[in-house]
N, C-alpha and C positions, 0 to 999 in steps of 0.2 A: 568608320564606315560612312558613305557618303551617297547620298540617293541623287538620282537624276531626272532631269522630264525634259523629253523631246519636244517640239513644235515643229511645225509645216507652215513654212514661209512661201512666197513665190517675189518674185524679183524680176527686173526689165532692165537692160540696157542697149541704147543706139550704137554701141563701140563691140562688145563680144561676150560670151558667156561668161570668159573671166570674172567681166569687170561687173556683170550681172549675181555673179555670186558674191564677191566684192563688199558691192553695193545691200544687196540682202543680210549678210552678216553685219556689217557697219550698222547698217538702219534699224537691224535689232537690238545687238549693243547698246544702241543710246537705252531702252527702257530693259535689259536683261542682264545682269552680269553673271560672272561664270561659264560665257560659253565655251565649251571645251571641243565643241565641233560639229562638223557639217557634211550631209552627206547630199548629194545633188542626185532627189529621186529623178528628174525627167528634165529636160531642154527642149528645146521648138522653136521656131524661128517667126519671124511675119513678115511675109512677103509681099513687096507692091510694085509691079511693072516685071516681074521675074529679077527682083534685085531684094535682098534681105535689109530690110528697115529695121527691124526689133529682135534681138535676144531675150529668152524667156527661160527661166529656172525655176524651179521648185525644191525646194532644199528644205532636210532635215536639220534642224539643229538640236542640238545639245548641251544641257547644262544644267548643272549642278546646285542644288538647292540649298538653301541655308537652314 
């Protein structure tokens, strides 16, 4: 049997959502191991001139306790 604890992250990147969750899961990693997965509650964009500057995520992740 194996218990788990979610966390809510939020992440940015200048290139696209991909690489915005990507980037959030990696940067959790360095201090969490066992994550087993990510669920992307919300996206949103930031806009400047009517041109998309920033990708923005909010992610669930997942992972498994020792």
């Amino acid at each position: 049997m194996s218990v788990a604890k979610v966390i809510e992250v939020s992440s940015s990147s200048k290139t696209s959502f991909e690489d915005a969750v990507k980037t959030g899961i990696q940067t959790a990693g360095k201090t969490i191991s066992g994550i087993k997965s990510a669920w992307v509650k919300d996206q949103n964009v930031i806009v400047e001139n009517n041109a998309v500057v920033e990708y923005r995520v909010n992610l669930k992740i997942t992972f498994v306790l020792k």
